[in-house]
C-alpha positions in Angstrom: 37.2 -4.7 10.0 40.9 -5.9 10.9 44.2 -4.0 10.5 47.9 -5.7 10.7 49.5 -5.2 14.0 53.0 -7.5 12.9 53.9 -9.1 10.5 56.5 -12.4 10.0 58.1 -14.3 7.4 54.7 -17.0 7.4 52.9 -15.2 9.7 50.2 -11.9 10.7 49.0 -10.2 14.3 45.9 -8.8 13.6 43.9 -6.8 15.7 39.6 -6.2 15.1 37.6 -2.9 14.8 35.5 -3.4 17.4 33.1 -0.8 16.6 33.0 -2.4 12.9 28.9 -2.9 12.1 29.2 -6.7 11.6 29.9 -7.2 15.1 26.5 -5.5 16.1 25.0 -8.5 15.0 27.1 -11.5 15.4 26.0 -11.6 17.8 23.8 -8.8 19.7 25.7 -8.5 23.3 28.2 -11.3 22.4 30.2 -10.7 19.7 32.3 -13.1 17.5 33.8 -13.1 14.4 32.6 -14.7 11.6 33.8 -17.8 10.0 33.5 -16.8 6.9 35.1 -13.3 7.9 38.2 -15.5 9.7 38.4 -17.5 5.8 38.5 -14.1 4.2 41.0 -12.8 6.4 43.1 -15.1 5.6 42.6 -14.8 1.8 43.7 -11.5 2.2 46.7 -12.4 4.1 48.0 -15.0 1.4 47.5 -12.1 -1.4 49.6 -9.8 0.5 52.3 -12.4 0.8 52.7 -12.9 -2.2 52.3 -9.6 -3.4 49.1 -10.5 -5.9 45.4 -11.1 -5.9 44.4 -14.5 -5.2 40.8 -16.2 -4.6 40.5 -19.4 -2.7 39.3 -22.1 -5.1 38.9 -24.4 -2.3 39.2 -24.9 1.2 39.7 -28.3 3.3 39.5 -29.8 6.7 38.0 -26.4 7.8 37.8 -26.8 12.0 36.6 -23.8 14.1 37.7 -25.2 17.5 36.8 -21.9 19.6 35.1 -18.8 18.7 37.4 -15.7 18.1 36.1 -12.3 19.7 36.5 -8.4 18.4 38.8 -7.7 21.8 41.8 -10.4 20.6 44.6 -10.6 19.0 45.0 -13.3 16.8 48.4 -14.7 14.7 47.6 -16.2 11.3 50.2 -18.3 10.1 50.2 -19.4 6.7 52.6 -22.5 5.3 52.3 -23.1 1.8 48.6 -24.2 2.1 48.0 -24.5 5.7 46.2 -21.4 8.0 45.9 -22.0 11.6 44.8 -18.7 13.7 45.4 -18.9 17.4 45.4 -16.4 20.3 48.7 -14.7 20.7 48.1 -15.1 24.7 46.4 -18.2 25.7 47.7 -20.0 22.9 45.2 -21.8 21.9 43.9 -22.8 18.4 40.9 -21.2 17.2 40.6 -22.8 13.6 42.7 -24.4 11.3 42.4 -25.5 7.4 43.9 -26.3 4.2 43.1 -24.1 1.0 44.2 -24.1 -2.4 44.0 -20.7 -4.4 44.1 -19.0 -7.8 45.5 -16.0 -9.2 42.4 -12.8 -9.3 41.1 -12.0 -12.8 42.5 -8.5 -12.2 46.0 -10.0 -11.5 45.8 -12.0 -15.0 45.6 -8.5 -17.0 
C-alpha cells in the first residue's frame, strides 16, 4: 500500500500505491487514506526503527486534522512516543498522536 521513499534519523517519506484496492473504496472517486491505515503505518515505521516487531498497546490524543490522499507524500516523524505525519510540500499537519507499544510475540522467541 506504501513504500519508503527517505528515510531520517526520527523520521520516514512515504509515498502510496495508488492503484492499491483499498483506495477503490475509501472513497469511490475521492480517495483518502485510512486512519487506521495512517496508525498502522506508523506501527510499521516504529518496528523498523528499532529493528523489531512491535504492536501498539495504546494510542492517545489521536487528531486527524486533514485527510491524507493516495497522490502525497507524507513525512512521519517519530520521537520516542510521538507520530505527527504532515505533507512534505504544504506543510501542514495531517494527524498527530501519542502511542505506547510492546514487543510482537514473534520477537519474544
Amino acid at each position: 500500500m506504501y513504500h519508503i521513499i527517505d528515510q531520517g534519523d526520527c523520521s520516514f517519506t512515504v509515498c502510496f500505491n495508488q492503484s492499491h484496492a483499498i483506495f477503490g473504496g475509501h472513497f469511490p472517486g475521492h480517495p483518502i487514506v485510512p486512519g487506521a491505515c495512517l496508525v498502522q503505518i506508523a506501527q510499521e515505521l516504529k518496528s523498523l526503527a528499532l529493528g523489531r516487531d512491535i504492536l501498539f498497546s495504546a494510542v492517545r490524543n489521536l487528531k486527524f486534522r486533514l485527510p491524507v490522499t493516495p497522490d502525497m507524500q507524507v513525512r512521519y516523524t517519530i520521537h520516542d512516543d510521538k507520530y505527527q505525519i504532515e505533507d512534505l510540500e504544504a506543510k501542514e499537519i495531517y494527524a498527530q498522536f501519542a502511542a505506547t507499544y510492546m514487543c510482537a510475540h514473534s520477537d519474544l522467541q
